[in-house]
C-alpha positions in Angstrom: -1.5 -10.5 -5.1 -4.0 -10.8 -2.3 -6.5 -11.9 -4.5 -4.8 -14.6 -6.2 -3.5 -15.8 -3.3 -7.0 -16.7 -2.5 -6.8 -19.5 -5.4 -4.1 -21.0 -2.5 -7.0 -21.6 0.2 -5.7 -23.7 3.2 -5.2 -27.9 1.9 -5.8 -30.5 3.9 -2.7 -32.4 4.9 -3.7 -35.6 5.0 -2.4 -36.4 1.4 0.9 -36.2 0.9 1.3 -35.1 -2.9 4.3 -33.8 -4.6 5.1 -30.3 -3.7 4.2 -27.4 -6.0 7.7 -25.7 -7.1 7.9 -21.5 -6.7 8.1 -21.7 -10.7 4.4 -23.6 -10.4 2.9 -21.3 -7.7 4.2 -18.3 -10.1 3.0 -20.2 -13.4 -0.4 -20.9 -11.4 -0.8 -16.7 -10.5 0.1 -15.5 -13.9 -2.2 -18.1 -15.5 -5.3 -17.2 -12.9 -5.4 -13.1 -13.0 -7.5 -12.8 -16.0 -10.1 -15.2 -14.1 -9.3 -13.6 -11.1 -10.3 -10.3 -12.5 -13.5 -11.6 -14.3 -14.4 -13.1 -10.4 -13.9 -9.6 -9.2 -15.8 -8.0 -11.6 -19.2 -10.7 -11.1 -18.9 -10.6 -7.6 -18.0 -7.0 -6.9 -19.6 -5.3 -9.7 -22.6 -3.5 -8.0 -19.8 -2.5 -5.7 -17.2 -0.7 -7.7 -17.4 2.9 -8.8 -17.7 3.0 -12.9 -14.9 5.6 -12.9 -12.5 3.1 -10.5 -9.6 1.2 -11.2 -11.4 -1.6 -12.2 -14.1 0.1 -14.8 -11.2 1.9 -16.3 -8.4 -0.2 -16.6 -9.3 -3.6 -15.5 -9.6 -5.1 -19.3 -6.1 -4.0 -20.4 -4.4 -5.2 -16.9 -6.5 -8.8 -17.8 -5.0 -8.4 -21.6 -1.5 -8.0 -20.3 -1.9 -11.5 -18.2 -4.2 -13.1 -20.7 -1.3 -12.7 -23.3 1.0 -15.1 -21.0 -1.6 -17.6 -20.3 -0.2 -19.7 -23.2 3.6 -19.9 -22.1 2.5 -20.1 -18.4 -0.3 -23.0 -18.8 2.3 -25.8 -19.2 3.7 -25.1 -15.5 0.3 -24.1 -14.0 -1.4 -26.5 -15.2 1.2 -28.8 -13.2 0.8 -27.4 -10.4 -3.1 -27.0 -10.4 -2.8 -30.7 -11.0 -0.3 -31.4 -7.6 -3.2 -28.6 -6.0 -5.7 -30.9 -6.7 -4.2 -34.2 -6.1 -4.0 -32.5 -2.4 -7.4 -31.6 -2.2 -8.7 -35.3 -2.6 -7.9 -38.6 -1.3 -5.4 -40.9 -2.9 -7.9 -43.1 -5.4 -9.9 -39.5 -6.4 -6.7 -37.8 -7.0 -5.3 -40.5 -9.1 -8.5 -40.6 -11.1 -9.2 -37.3 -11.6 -5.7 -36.2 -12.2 -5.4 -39.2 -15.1 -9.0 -37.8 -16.8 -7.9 -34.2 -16.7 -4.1 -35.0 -17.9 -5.6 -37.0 -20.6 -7.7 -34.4 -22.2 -6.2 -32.0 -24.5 -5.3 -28.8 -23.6 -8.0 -26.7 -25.5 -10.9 -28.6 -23.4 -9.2 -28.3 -20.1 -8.3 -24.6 -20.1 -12.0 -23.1 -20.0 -13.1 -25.6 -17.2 -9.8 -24.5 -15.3 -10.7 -20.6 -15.8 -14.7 -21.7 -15.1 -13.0 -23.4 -12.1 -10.7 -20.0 -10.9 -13.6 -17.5 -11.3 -16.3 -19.6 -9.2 -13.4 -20.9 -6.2 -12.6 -17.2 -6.4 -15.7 -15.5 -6.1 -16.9 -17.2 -3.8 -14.4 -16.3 -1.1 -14.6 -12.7 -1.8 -16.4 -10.9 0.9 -18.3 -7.9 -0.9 -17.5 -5.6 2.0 -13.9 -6.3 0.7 -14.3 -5.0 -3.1 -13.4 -1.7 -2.4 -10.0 -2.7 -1.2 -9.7 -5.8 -3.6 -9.7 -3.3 -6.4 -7.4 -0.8 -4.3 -4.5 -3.8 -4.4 -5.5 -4.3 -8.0 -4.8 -0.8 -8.6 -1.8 -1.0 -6.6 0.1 -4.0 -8.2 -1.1 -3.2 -11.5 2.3 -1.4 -12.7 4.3 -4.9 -11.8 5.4 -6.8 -14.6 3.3 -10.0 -14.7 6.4 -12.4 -14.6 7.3 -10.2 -11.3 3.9 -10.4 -9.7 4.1 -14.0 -10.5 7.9 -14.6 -8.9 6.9 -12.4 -5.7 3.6 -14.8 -5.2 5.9 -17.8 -5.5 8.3 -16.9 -3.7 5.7 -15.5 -0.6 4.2 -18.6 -1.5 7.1 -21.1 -0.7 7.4 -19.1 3.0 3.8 -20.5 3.9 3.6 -23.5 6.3 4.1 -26.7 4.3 1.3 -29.1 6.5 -1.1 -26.0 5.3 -0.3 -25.6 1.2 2.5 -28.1 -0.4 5.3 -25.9 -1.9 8.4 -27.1 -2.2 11.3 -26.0 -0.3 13.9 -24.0 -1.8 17.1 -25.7 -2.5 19.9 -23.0 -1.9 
């Protein structure tokens, strides 16, 4: 969970875009693990033991996410959109939201996973790899959907000025 939450880095509050739901933040983790875990790998690779965690089981835990992308990309892909609106200024967010809506589905997917592993790897520390895979390892067992509810739910407690998510209505 640590590691995707880096895919929810700090935003800029200056925009004030539509909140991202729990159900987005969720749809959003799901979605990102198999990128998350190909960022890990390219970044952390010289890093990792070939008997860990990673080496040994790290392709089936990506299947198990991969196999949700489809069901999941309809609400991630949402709230990716609402995360980028809030990452650019009014006229770029319009624009680029509009291009990205308006291409199909099957062209915007591998740019979003391109997107993940690249934001992600790039904020990985690789004195950190070690314990990136220990969490890995650790939340592994979870059900996806779970995972993906905690994250949302952790997600909607963080400060709305710093990342947009809605509040919960009770």
């Amino acid at each position: 969970m640590a590691v995707a939450a880096m895919v929810f880095q700090p935003i800029a509050a200056s925009a004030q875009p539509a909140c991202i739901t729990e159900d987005e933040v969720s749809a959003v983790a799901i979605y990102s693990v198999p990128s998350i875990i190909q960022a890990v790998r390219l970044k952390c690779g010289a890093q990792l033991s070939s008997g860990g965690y990673m080496a040994r089981r790290g392709d089936a835990l990506s299947a198990r996410y991969a196999a949700l992308q489809g069901r999941m990309w309809p609400r991630a892909k949402l709230g990716m959109l609402k995360l980028l609106a809030s990452q650019a200024s009014a006229s770029q967010a319009r624009q680029t939201t509009q291009m990205i809506s308006s291409l199909p589905d099957d062209a915007v997917r591998p740019l979003v996973d391109a997107l993940i592993v690249q934001e992600v790897s790039g904020k990985i520390e690789t004195p950190q790899c070690t314990r990136i895979e220990w969490v890995v390892e650790a939340i592994a067992p979870i059900d996806p959907e779970v995972a993906g509810k905690v994250i949302g739910t952790v997600g909607g407690l963080i400060d709305p000025d710093q990342v947009p998510i809605c509040a919960r209505r009770t």
